[in-house]
C-alpha positions, -999 to 999 in steps of 0.1 A, spaced: -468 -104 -817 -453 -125 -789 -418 -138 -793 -408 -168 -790 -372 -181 -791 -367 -220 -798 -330 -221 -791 -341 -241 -763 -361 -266 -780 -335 -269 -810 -305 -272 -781 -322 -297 -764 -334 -318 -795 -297 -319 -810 -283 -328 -775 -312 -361 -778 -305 -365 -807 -343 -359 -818 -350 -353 -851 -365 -321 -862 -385 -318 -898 -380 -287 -920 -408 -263 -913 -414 -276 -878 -406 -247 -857 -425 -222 -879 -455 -242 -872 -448 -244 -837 -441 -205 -836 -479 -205 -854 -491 -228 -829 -477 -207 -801 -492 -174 -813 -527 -189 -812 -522 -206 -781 -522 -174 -766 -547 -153 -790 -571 -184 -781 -566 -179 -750 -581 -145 -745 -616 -164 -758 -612 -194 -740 -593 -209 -713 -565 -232 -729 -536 -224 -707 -525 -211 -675 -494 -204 -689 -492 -176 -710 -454 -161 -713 -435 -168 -745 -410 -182 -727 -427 -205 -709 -447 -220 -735 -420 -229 -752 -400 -243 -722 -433 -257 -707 -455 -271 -734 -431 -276 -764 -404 -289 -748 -420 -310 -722 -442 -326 -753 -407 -328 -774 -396 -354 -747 -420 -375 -753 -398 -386 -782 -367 -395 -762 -395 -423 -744 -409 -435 -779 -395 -435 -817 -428 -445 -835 -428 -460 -866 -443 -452 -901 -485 -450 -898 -480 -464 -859 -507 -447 -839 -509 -423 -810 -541 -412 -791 -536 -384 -766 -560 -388 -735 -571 -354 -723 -551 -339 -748 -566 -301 -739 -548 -279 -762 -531 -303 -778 -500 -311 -754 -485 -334 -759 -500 -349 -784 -504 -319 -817 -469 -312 -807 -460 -348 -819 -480 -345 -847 -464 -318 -861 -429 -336 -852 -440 -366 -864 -466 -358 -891 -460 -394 -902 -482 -408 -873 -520 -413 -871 -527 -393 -838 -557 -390 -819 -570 -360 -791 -593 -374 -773 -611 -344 -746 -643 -341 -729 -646 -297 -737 -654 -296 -770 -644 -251 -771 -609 -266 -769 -613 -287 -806 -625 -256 -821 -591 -240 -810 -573 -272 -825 -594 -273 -854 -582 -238 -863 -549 -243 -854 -543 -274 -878 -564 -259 -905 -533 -232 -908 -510 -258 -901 -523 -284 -933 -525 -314 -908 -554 -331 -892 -559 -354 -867 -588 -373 -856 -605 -356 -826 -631 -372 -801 -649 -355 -780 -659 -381 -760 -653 -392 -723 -620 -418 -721 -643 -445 -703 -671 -448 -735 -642 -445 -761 -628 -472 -748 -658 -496 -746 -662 -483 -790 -649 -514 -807 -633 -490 -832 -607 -472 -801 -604 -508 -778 -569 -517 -780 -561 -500 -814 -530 -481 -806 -493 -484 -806 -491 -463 -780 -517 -439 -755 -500 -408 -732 -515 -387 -711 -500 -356 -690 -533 -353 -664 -535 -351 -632 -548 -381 -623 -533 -407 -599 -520 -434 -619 -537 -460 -605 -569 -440 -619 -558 -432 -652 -544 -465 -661 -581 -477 -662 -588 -446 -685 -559 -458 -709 -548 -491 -706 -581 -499 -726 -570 -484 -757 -536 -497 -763 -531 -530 -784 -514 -557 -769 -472 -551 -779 -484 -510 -771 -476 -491 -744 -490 -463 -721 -469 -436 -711 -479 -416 -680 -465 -378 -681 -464 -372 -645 -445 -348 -624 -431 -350 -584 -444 -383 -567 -441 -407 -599 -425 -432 -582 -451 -432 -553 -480 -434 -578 -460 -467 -594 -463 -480 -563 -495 -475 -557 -505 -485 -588 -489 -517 -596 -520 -542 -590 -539 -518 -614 -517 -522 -641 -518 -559 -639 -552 -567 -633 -556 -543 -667 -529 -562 -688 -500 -541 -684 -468 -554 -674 -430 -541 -674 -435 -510 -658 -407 -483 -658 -401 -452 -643 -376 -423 -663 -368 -393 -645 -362 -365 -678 -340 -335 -673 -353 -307 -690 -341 -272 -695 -341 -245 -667 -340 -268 -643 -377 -285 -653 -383 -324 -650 -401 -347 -664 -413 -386 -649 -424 -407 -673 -439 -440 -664 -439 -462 -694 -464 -500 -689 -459 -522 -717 -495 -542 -729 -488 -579 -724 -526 -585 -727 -558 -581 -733 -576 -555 -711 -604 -575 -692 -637 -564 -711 -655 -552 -678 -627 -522 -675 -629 -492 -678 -660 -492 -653 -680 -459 -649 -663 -427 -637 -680 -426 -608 -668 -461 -599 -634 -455 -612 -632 -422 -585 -652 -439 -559 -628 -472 -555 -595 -468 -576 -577 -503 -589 
């Protein structure tokens, strides 16, 4: 069995000052471990060193929570969540919070299914496209907050997301080398889609990783024409 050593994690949580719940890292060390058992079936991960997980996936989801301090039964929905980062690491965090994983392969809910069957949590799970979720009047602008760690331009995935945060919510953009280029860029996007206050926060992480979060507050109401098509939304960007 792989080993996995949450010093790291713990280290940089205290320096945060992030709270971690009793029991937390033995579910994460259960969530690791079939991570990579999963992964022999189906493709979940590139990354596949104990190490690395932790540093990579754990951590880089833990900072999430030096961006946002949700609140009792506030909601999260996790937009391409694949296998579940970063949005079943906050879950388990913050079990308090009514998350969502939204993702278009459906092999990689049977993976999270399993994983919080052993874990006793549960999240809701769509397996839907981000663009028709967002036109169900059941997803449209219900969250406190959306995230996303693709690799989408931001210009792109604010149409993808902006749609399913309430106004007062926010959308926070995981994004690595380049953030401040894609704010840029995507500025007239995020205000023809009701976002406003934009803010880019460059996170240290350990060993030398980063992390760019761009955080767009929801002044108002998504125009109901967005999100268009995918093929729209590729073909001519915001």
């Amino acid at each position: 069995m792989p080993n996995f050593d949450f010093n790291p994690f713990l280290e940089y949580a205290q320096k945060n000052n992030i709270e971690i719940p009793n029991n937390s890292i033995e579910s994460l060390e259960i969530y690791g471990n079939l991570l990579l058992e999963w992964n022999e079936k189906i493709n979940l991960t590139a990354i596949t060193e104990p190490k690395e997980v932790v540093l990579k996936h754990f951590i880089d989801s833990l900072s999430l929570l030096k961006i946002i301090d949700p609140k009792q039964n506030e909601s999260l929905i996790d937009i391409g969540t694949g296998a579940g980062f970063p949005g079943m690491v906050i879950k388990i965090l913050r079990p308090e919070l009514n998350v969502t994983l939204l993702d278009g392969h459906a092999k990689r809910f049977i993976f999270l299914e399993d994983l919080q069957a052993k874990l006793g949590l549960s999240t809701e799970k769509l397996h839907i496209r981000a663009e028709l979720a967002a036109k169900d009047s059941s997803y449209r602008e219900a969250f406190d907050y959306a995230t996303a760690r693709a690799v989408a331009r931001l210009n792109t995935l604010c149409e993808y997301c902006l749609p399913f945060v309430k106004k007062g919510g926010k959308f926070i953009a995981m994004k690595g080398p380049g953030a401040d280029e894609e704010l840029t860029e995507a500025k007239r996007a995020i205000g023809i889609l009701g976002g406003k206050n934009e803010k880019l926060i460059l996170e240290k992480l350990p060993e030398d990783n980063t992390r760019n979060f761009i955080v767009v507050e929801k002044l108002s109401q998504t125009p109901e024409k967005y999100p268009r098509a995918s093929a729209k939304i590729s073909k001519k960007p915001l």
